[in-house]
C-alpha positions in Angstrom: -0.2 25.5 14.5 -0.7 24.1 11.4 2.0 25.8 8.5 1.1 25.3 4.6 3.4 26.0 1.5 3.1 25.8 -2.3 5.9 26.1 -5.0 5.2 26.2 -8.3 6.0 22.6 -10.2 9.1 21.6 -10.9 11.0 19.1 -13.3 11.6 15.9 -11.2 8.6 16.2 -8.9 5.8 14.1 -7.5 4.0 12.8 -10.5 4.0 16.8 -11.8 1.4 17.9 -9.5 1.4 21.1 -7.7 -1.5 20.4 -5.5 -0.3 17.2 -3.8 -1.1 18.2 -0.2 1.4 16.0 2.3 0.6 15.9 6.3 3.6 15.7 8.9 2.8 14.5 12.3 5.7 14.8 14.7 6.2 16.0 18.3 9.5 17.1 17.5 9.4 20.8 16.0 12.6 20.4 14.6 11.7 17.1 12.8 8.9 18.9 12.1 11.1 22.0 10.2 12.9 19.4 8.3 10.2 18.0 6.6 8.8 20.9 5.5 11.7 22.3 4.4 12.4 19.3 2.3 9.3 18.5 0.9 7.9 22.4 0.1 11.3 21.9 -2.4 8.7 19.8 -4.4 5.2 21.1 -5.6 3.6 20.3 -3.2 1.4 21.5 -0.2 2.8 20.7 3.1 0.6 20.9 6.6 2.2 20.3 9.8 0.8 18.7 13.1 2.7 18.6 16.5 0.3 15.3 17.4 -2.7 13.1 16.8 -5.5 15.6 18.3 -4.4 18.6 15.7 -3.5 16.2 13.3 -7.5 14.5 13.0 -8.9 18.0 13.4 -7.2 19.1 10.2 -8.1 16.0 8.3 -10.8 17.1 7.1 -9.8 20.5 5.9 -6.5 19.5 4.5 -7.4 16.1 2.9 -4.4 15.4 2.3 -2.6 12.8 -0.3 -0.2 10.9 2.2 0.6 11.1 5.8 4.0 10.9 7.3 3.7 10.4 11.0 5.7 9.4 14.1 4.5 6.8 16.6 5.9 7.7 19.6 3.7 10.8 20.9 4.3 12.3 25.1 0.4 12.1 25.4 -1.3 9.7 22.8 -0.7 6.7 21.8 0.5 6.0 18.2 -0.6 3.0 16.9 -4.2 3.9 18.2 -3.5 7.2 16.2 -2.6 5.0 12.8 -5.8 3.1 13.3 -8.6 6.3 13.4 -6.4 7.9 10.8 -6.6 4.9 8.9 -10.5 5.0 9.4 -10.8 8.4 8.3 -8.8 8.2 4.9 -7.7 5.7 2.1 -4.7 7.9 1.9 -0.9 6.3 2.2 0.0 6.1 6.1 4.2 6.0 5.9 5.4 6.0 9.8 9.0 7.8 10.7 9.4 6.8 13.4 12.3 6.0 16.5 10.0 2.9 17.9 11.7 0.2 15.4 11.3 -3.1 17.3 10.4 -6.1 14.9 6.8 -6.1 17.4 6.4 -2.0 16.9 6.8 -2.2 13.1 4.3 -5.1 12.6 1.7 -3.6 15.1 2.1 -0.1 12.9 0.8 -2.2 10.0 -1.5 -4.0 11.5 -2.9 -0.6 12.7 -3.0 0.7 9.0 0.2 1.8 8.0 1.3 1.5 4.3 5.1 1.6 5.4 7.6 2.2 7.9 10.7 4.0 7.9 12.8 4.1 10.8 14.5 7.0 12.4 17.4 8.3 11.5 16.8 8.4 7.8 17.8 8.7 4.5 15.7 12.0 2.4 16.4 10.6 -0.3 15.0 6.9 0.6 11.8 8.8 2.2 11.0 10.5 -1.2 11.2 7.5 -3.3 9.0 5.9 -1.0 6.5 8.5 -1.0 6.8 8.2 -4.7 5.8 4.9 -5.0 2.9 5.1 -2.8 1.7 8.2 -4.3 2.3 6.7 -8.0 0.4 3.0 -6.4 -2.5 5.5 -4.7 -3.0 7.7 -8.1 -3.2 3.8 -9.9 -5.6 2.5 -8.0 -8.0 6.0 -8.1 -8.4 4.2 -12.2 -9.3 1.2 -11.0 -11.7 1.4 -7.9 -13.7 -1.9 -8.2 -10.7 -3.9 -10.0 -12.0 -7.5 -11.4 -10.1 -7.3 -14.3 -6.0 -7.2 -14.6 -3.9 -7.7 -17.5 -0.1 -6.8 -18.5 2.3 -9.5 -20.5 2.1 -11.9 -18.3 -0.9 -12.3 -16.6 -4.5 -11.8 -17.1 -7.5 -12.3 -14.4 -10.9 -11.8 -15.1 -12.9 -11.9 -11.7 -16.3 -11.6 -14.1 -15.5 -14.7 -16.4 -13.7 -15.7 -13.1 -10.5 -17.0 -15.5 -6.9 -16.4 -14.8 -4.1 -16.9 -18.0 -0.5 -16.8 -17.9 1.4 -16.2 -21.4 -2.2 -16.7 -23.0 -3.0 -20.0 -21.3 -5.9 -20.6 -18.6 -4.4 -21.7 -15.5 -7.1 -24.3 -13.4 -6.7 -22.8 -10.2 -8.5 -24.5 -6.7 -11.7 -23.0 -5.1 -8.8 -21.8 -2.1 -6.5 -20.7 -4.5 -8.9 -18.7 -6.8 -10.3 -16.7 -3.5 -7.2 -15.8 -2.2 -5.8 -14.2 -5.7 -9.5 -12.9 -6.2 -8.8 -11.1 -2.5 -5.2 -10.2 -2.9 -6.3 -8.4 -6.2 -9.3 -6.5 -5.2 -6.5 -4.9 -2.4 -4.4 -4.6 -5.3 -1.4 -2.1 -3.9 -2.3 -2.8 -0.5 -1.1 -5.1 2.2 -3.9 -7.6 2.8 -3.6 -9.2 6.2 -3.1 -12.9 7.3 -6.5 -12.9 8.8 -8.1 -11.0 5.8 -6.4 -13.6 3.4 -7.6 -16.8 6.0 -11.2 -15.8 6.3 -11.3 -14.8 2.3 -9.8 -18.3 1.3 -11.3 -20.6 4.4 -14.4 -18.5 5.5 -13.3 -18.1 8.7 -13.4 -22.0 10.1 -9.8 -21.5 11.8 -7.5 -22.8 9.5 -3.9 -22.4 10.7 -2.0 -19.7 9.1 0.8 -22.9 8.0 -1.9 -23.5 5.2 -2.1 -19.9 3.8 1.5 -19.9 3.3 1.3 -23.2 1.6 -1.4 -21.9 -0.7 0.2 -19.1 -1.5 3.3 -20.9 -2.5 0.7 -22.9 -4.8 -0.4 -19.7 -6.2 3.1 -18.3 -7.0 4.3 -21.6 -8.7 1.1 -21.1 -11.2 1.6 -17.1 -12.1 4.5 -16.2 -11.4 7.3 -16.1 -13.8 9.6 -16.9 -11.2 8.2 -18.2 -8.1 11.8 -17.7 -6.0 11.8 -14.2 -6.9 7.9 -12.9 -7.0 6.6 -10.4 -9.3 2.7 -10.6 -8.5 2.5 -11.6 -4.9 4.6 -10.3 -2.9 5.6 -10.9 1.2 5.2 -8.1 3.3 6.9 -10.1 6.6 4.9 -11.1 9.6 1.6 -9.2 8.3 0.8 -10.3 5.1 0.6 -10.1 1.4 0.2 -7.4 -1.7 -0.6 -8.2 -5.0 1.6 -5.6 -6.9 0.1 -4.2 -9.9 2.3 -3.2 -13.1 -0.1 -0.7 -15.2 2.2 0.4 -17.4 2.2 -3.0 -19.2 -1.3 -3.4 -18.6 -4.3 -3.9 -21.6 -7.6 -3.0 -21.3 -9.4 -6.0 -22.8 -9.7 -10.0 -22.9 -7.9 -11.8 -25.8 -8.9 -14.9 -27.4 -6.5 -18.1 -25.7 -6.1 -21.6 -26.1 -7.3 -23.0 -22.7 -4.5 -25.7 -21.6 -4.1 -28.0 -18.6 -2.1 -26.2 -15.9 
């Protein structure tokens, strides 16, 4: 049965906010206990679900920020479970889980997870994870249709369809330009190989050899330091993300020389 608590806010918490509302999914009801023993220490609302059946019939009561969920169910299968939850909500997807093959974690992404953190655990890693997501999913709330991005660095401009680094337009290729344009519109989120192949090539079957090549093109024009990405980063044998920094970000175009790349 599904088991809510709320503590009043505390110094140190998620992003300050007493109403974050968390889901746990696990079979386990001790797993189950420690999670919400853990998590209810922060202000924060957290439901509980013993599998994916209770688990999509309180989605739409609970509406909840982020999901934490085990893969490995006795009677459902898990990465189905990722794919109608990711259907039903834009909300962070982070799998605990004891299925940690190299094959399990890449299918739980390709399913819709945001992350995956193996069982047995650190607490401590598992909030600053949820953290991050829940700082990246509070980001991107600001910026729904992003076209525009802009910190110290780097500027694109989807509408004047012009992309500066250090105050000087960078000439980027048709390929190039789509794939950034793609990878930013997803900004925070993993965008898949196929995503990114059909976005840059329109689908004609390139080989995936060429979107790594382009995206090696695209890191040695905007990033600071290509060997050690900033913008674009890998997310290993699924895809890409284009990582925002919005604390460094301006709101409007400046005036630049334009320069040859």
């Amino acid at each position: 049965m599904a088991n809510g608590t709320r503590k009043e806010p505390a110094r140190g918490g998620f992003n300050g906010d007493a109403a974050l509302r968390v889901l746990v999914v696990d079979p386990s009801p001790e797993m189950r206990q420690l999670l919400q023993q853990a998590l209810s220490a922060e202000p924060m609302q957290v439901y509980v679900a013993s599998g994916p059946t209770e688990a999509l019939a309180m989605l739409p009561v609970v509406t909840p920020h982020l999901i934490l969920t085990e893969l490995v169910f006795p009677d459902h299968d898990g990465f189905r479970f990722c794919q109608q939850l990711r259907a039903a909500t834009s909300s962070p997807i982070l799998v605990i889980s004891a299925a940690r093959s190299n094959q399990d974690i890449v299918r739980a992404f390709d399913m819709g997870a945001d992350d995956f953190i193996p069982k047995p655990f650190a607490l401590i890693e598992l909030q600053a994870r949820m953290q991050a997501h829940l700082r990246r999913q509070a980001w991107q709330g600001h910026q729904r249709a992003l076209t525009y991005y802009a910190d110290d660095h780097l500027v694109i401009d989807l509408n004047l369809q012009e992309v500066r680094v250090r105050g000087q337009r960078v000439r980027l290729s048709r390929i190039e330009y789509r794939l950034l344009a793609c990878l930013l519109q997803h900004a925070g989120r993993v965008v898949r190989h196929e995503t990114l192949l059909q976005a840059g090539w329109e689908d004609q079957g390139w080989d995936p050899h060429y979107l790594k090549l382009y995206i090696r093109h695209l890191r040695n024009k905007i990033e600071p330091d290509p060997s050690c990405p900033r913008y674009i980063v890998t997310v290993w044998g699924v895809g890409y993300r284009f990582c925002p920094h919005p604390s460094k970000a301006s709101s409007q175009p400046q005036e630049f020389q334009e320069v040859e790349p």
